[in-house]
C-alpha positions in Angstrom: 1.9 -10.1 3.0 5.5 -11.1 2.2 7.9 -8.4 1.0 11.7 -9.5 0.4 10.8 -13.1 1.5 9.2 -11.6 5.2 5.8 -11.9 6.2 4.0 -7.9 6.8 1.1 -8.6 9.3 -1.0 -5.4 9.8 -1.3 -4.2 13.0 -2.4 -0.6 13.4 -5.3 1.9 12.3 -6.9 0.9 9.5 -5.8 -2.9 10.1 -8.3 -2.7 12.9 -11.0 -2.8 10.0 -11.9 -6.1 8.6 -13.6 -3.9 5.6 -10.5 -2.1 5.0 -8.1 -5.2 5.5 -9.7 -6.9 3.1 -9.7 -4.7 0.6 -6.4 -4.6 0.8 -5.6 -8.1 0.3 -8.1 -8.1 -2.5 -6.4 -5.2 -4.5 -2.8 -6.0 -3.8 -3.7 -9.8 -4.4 -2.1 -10.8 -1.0 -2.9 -12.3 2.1 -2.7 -10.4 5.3 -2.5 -11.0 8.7 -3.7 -8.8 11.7 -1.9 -9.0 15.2 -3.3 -8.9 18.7 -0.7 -6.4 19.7 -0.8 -3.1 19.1 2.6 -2.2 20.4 4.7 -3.9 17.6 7.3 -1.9 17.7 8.0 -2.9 21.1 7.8 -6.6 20.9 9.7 -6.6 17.6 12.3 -5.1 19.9 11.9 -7.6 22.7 12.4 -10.8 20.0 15.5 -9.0 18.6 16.8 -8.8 21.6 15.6 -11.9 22.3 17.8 -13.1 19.3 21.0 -11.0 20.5 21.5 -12.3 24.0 21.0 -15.8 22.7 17.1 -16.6 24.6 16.0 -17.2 20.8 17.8 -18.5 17.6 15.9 -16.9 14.9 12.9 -14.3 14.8 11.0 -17.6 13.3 11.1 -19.3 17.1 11.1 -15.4 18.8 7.4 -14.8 16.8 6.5 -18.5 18.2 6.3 -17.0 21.4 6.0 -13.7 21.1 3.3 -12.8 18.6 -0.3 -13.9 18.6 -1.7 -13.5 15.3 -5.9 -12.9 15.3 -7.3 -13.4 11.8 -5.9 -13.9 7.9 -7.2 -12.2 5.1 -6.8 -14.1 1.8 -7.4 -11.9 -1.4 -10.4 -12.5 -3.2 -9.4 -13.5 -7.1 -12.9 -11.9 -8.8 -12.6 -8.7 -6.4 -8.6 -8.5 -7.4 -9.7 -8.7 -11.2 -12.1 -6.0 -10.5 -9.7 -3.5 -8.9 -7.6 -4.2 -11.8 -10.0 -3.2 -14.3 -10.3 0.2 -12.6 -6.8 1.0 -12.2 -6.7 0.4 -15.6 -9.1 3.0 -16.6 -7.6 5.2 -14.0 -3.8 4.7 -15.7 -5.6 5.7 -18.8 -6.5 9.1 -17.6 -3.4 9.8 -16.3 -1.3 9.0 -18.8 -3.7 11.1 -20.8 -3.3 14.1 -18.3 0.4 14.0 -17.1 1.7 16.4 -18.8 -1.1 18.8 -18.5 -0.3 21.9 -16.1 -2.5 22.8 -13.5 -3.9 25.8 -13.0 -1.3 28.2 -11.2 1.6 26.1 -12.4 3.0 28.4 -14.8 3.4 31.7 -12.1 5.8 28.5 -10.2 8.3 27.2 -11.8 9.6 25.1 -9.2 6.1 22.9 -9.4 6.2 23.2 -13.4 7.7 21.4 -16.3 7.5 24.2 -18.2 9.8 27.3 -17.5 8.6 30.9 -16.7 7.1 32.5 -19.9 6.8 28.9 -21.7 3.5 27.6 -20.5 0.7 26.6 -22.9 -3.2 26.1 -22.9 -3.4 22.2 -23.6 -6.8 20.8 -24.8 -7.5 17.2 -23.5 -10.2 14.8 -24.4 -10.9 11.8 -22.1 -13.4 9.2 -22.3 -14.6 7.1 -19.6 -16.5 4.2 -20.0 -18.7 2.2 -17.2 -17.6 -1.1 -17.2 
């Protein structure tokens, strides 16, 4: 996944399931990569320092020969679409709800919008549809 122009390659917890990976890529609409390491951290380290003392002249050669990537995951277009459609309907029903309290709000203010003494009983109607 590129963020800023970088590549993001997944390397930890859930980026050790292909399921989960993949669904990923297919809702964000990206591709990701998963690495054989799982100490990261630590080689990200070792190549900028790698870069510093002058053994490397860019993190492009230092990942040459530091990191071993073990599979891509390209997003799926229909699954993207799909994922779409159902944030969609979720962004419906919470713009519908927002600015709804929930129960308990109104005896905190610091959680509220409403001030102490101000809150209201709101009635809302949503309607969800199987698509």
């Amino acid at each position: 996944m590129k963020i800023a122009g970088l590549d993001i390659s997944r390397h930890r917890g859930g980026a050790r399931s292909a399921v989960w990976t993949q669904m990923k890529a297919d809702v964000l609409n990206v591709p990701f990569t998963t690495l054989a390491t799982a100490n990261v951290g630590t080689v990200g380290s070792a190549m900028l320092t790698g870069i510093a003392v002058g053994f490397f002249q860019n993190l492009d050669e230092a990942a040459a020969h530091m990191v071993e990537k073990t599979r891509d995951y390209l997003p799926d277009v229909e699954r993207h679409e799909k994922y779409m459609e159902v944030y969609r309907s979720c962004r419906k029903v919470y713009d519908a709800v927002r600015g709804v309290n929930v129960r308990g709000a109104c005896n905190n203010a610091a959680f509220s919008a409403v001030q102490p003494g101000e809150c209201k009983r709101y009635e809302v109607k949503v309607e969800i549809k199987k698509v």
